[in-house]
N, C-alpha and C positions, 0 to 999 in steps of 0.2 A: 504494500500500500504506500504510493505516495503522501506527503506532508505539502501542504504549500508555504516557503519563507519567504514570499516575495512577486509581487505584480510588478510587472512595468505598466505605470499609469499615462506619461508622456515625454515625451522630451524638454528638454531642458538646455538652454542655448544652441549656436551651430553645430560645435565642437563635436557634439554623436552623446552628450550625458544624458543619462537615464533618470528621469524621478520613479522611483520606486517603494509601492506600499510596502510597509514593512509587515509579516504575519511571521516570527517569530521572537522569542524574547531572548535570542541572542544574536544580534545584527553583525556587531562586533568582529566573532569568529566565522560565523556563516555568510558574510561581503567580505573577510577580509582580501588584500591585495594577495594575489596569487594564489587563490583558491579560484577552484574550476566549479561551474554551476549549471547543473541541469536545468534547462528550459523547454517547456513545451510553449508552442506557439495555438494562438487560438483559433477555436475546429474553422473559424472563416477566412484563415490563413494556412488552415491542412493541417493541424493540430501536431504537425511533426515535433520529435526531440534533437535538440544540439546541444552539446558543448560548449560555454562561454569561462573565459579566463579574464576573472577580473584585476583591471590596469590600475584602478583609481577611484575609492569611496570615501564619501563624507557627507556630515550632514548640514543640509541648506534649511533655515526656517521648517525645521521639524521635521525633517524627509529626507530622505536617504538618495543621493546622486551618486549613482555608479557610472563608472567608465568601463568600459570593457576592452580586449585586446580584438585588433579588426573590425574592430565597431566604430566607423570614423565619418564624423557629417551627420548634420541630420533627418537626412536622404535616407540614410542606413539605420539610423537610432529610429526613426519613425515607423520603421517595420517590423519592428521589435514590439511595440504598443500593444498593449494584453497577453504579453506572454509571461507563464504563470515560473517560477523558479524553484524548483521542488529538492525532496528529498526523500529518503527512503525512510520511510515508519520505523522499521527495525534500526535503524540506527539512533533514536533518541529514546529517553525514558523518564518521566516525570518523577525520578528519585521517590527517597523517604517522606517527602511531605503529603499529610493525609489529605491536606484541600488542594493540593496542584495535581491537576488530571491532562492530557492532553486529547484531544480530540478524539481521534482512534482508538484511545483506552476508554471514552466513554460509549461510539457507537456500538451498537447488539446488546448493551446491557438492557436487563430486565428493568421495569420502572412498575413499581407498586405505589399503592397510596402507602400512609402511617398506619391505617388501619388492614394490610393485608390483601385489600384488592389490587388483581393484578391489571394494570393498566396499558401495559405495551412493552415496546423496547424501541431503545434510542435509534433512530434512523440515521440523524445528523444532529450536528452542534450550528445551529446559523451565529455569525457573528453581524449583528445590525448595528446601525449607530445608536437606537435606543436602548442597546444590551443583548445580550447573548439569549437564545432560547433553544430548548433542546424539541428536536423535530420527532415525533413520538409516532408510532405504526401503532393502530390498536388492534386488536385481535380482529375485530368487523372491519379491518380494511382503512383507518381514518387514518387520517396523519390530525395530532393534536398537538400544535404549540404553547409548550410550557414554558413561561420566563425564568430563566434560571438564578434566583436570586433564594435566599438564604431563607426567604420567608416563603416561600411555597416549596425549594427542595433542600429543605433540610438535613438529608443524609445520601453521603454520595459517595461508597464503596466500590472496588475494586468488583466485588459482585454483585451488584446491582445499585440502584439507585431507589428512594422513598421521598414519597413527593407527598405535602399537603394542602391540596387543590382547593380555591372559593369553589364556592358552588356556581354550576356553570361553565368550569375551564374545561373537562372535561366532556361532560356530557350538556348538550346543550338545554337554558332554562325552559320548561315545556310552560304552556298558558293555563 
């Protein structure tokens, strides 16, 4: 399973630099200069994978401006636009700490209430600007968005997850 560390959002002067979302919480070592970075291009650019060798990173006004080797002008930087910069699952691991989960570690978990009802199992993790919510399959087929915040999932294990839903998140309110 892939991991995504990194969109190219757009360019960023003539030169060929890159603005780039950051989605890992170590930019640091995962842009640094001479590290090699899997990119997949996006599926309306043939969704191919390459090899980029990064020349040159720093951060501008909160964003991350990568350079790349052979990536020169912004002719060439601009064809790069939505390609996603991955990594492989098995290679990272949310250590010792009981509340840092990474993505992957939470999808297919089972999702009960507090009280024992089983409610589904995690599909996805969405990361929105209002907050993070976990994408939930229910047994009848539903995808049910749950906000992932402390006060509706309260307990969040390695085997499963217990969630305590307003009335309504779940099941919708009948008249």
């Amino acid at each position: 399973m892939d991991l995504v560390i990194g969109r190219v959002a757009k360019t960023h002067g003539v030169r060929g630099e890159l603005v780039v979302d950051v989605r890992t919480d170590d930019p640091a070592t995962r842009f640094a200069v001479g590290t090699t970075l899997r990119g997949r291009a996006p599926r309306n650019a043939g969704g191919g994978e390459k090899q980029y060798l990064v020349a040159a990173a720093r951060m501008h006004a909160g964003r991350l401006l990568l350079s790349l080797k052979d990536i020169q002008g912004r002719d060439q930087a601009d064809q790069l636009r939505g390609t996603l910069f991955l990594i492989d699952a098995a290679d990272v691991d949310s250590g010792d700490d009981p509340d840092e989960f990474y993505d992957h570690e939470l999808e297919g978990l089972p999702v009960s209430t507090v009280d024992g009802e089983a409610v589904g199992t995690v599909k996805e993790v969405l990361h929105l600007p209002g907050g993070e919510l976990l994408s939930v399959k229910t047994p009848d087929g539903r995808d049910v968005l749950i906000p992932f915040v402390r006060e509706i999932v309260p307990t969040v294990t390695r085997e499963g997850i217990e969630i305590d839903p307003p009335e309504g998140l779940i099941d919708p309110i009948e008249d």
